[in-house]
Every structure is written in C-alpha cells, then in structure tokens.
C-alpha positions as CSV (number, residue, x, y, z in Angstrom):
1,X,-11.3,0.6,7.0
2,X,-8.1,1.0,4.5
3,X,-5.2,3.4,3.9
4,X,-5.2,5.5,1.0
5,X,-2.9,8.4,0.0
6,X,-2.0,10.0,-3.2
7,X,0.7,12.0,-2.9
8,X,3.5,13.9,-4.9
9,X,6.4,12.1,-6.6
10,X,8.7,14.1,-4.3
11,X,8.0,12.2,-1.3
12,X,9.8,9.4,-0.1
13,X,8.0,6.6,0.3
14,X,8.7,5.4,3.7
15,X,7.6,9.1,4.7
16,X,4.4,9.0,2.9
17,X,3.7,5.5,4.6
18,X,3.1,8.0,7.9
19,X,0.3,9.5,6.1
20,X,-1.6,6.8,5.1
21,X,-1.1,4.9,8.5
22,X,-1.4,7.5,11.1
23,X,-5.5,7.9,10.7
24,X,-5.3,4.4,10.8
25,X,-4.0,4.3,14.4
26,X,-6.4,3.0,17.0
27,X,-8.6,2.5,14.1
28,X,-7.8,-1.5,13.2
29,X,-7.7,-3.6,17.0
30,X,-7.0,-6.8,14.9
31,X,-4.3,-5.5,12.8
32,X,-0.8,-6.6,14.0
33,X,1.9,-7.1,11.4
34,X,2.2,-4.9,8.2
35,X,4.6,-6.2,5.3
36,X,6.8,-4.2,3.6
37,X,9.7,-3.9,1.3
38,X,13.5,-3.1,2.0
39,X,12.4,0.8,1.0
40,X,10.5,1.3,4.3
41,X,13.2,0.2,6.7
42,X,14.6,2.1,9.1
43,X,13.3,4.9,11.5
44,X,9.6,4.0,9.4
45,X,9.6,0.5,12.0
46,X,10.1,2.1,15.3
47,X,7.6,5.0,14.5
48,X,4.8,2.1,13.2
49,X,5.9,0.0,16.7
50,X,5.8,3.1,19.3
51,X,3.2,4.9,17.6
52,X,0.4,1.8,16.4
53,X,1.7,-0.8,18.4
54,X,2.0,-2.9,14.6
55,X,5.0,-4.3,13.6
56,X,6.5,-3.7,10.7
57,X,7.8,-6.6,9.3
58,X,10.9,-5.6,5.9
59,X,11.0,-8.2,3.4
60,X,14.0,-8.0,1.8
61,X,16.2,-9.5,-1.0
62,X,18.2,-12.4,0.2
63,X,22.0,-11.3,1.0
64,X,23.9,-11.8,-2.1
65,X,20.6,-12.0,-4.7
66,X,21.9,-10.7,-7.7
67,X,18.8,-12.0,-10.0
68,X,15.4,-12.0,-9.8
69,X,13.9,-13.1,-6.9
70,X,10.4,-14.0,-5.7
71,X,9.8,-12.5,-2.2
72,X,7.0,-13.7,0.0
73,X,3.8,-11.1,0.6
74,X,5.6,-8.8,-1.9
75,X,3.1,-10.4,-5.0
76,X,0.0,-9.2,-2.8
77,X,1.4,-5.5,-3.5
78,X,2.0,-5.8,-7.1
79,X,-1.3,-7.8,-7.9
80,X,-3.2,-5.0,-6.5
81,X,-0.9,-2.3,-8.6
82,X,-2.2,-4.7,-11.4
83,X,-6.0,-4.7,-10.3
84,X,-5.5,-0.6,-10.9
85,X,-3.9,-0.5,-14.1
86,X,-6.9,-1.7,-16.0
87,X,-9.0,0.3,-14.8
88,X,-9.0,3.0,-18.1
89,X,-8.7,5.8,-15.7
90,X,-6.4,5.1,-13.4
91,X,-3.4,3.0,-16.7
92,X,-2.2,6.7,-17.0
93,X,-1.9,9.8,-14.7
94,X,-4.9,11.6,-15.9
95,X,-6.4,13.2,-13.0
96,X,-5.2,16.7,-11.9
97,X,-6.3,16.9,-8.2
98,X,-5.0,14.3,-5.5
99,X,-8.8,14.3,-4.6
100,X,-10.3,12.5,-7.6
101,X,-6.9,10.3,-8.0
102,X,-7.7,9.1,-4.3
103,X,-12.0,8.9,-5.1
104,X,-11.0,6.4,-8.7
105,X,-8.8,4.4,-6.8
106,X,-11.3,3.6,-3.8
107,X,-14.1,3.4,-6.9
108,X,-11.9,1.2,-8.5
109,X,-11.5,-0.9,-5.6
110,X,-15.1,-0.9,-5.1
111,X,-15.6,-2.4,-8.4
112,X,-13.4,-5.1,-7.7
113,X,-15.1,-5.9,-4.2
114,X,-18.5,-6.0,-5.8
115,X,-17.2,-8.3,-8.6
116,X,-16.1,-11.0,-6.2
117,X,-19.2,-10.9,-3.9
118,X,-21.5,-11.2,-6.7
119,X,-23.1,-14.5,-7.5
120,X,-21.6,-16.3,-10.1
C-alpha cells in the first residue's frame, strides 16, 4: 500500500498531502511517524494527528542556517525524485492526463522494485 497523487501546480503542497494520505487512513496499522519538510507545517500536523493517528514529524533548517544544509530523512525524498527522472517518460512533463502521469510513476516504481528483488 503507497500514496500517490498527481495533481495541478496550483495546489499547495501541504493541501495536496490530504489527498494522498486520507485513503491511506486506517489502511497502514504499522505506520506511525511520517517525515516531512518545513513546507508542510502547520494546520497539515494536527489534521494527519486527529484524523490518522500518525505524527507528523517537520524537519526543518536549523535556526540561523544560511547555507546549504544536509537535513536528516530529507535525502530519502529527493533520491526517489531521482529514481523518477530517468525514467524517459517521466524527465519531462509529457503526459496530458493526471491518470497515466499517476499509472508511469507506479510502473516506474515497479521497475525499480523488480530490479532489486531480482537475483543478481
């Protein structure tokens, strides 16, 4: 069981996080702590506490970070931004339905699954 929502550019993202973890809800018994960045604080926490039962745990920038900063569980996110950029189809915005953007991706991650539980 995952999360997985394509959705316009116009939507914040700490709104569209409701729509990719509300069908989740009641769904994962051994989830408890989701990781997220400092764009996702705020009313986002209390909904994913009263609503799931998770916490939502904001990793944020160090008070008075001015450079470049490595922030713990923040690399897992951005490897697997990484993972989908070479796939061909999903480098560039290509698709025209939010359907087949949302079919690649889980195809993509497939791939990727398969991959690693193949014999070496």
């Amino acid at each position: 069981m995952h999360g997985l929502a394509v959705l316009p550019a116009d939507v914040q993202d700490r709104d569209g996080a409701k729509a990719v973890l509300a069908p989740l809800v009641g769904r994962m018994p051994r989830l408890e702590r989701i990781w997220a960045d400092a764009g996702y604080a705020g009313r986002l926490v209390d909904w994913v506490r009263e609503e799931a039962g998770w916490e939502l745990e904001v990793v944020a920038k160090p008070e008075g970070a001015t450079t470049f900063v490595v922030l713990p569980k923040r690399w897992i996110v951005e490897r697997t931004f990484a993972w989908l950029g070479k796939c061909r189809r999903l480098s560039k915005d290509y698709e025209h339905s939010i359907a087949s953007s949302e079919a690649l991706i889980r195809l993509a991650m497939i791939g990727l699954m398969a991959r690693r539980l193949a014999p070496a």
